[in-house]
C-alpha positions in Angstrom: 12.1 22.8 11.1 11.9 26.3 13.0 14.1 29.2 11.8 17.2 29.9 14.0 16.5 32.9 16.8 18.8 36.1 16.5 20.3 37.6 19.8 16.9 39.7 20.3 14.5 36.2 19.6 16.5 34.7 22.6 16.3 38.0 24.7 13.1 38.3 24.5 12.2 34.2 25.0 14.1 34.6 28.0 13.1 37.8 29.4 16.5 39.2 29.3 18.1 41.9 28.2 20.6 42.0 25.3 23.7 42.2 27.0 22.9 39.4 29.3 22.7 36.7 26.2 25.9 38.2 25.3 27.4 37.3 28.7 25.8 34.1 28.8 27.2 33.5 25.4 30.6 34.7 26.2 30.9 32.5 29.3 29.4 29.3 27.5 26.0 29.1 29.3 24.1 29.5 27.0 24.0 27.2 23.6 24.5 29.3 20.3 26.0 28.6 17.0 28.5 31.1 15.1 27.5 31.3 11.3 29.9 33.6 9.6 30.5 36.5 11.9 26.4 35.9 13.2 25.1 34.3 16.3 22.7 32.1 16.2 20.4 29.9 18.1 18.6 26.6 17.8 14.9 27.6 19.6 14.5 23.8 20.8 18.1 24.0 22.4 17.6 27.1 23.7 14.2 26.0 25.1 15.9 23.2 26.9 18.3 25.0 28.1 15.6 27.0 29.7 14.2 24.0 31.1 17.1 22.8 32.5 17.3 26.2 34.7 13.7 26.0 36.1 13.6 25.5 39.9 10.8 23.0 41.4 7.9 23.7 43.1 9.5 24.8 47.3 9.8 21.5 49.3 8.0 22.0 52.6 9.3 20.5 55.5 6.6 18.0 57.0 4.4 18.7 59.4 4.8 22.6 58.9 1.6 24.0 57.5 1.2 28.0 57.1 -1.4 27.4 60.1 1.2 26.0 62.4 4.6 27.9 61.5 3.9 30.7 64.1 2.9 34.3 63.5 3.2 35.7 60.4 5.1 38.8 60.2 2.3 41.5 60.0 1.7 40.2 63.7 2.7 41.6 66.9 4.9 38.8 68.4 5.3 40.7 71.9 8.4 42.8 70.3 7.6 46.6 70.3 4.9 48.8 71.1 1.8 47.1 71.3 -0.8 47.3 68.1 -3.7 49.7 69.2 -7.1 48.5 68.4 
């Protein structure tokens, strides 16, 4: 079995700062254990947890392909002074 992660192990795992697993901690977010007056974590929990917050891949509507949705916005869609070539 892994070793438990300290505050700074979780931090850095989650690519936040200290004070934001504090908060996350302090609200219940985020799944720690107390030991003594020491907060630890269980790395598989707290990879879960992780898990559970990733967003899937954008849905794209059908029929819409980057080719069809219209000019981009580096073009000159008749608004403005016209692009000099």
């Amino acid at each position: 079995m892994e070793t438990t992660w300290k505050v700074e192990n979780v931090a850095e795992y989650l690519g936040f700062g200290r004070q934001t697993v504090y908060n996350k901690i302090r609200t219940g977010e985020l799944p720690f254990y107390k030991i003594g007056r020491a907060v630890r974590f269980d790395p598989d929990e707290v990879r879960a947890w992780r898990e559970s917050k990733r967003q899937g891949p954008a849905q794209i509507e059908r029929g819409i392909t980057p080719d069809s949705a219209g000019p981009g916005p580096d073009s000159n869609s008749g608004k403005g002074r016209p692009q000099s070539e």
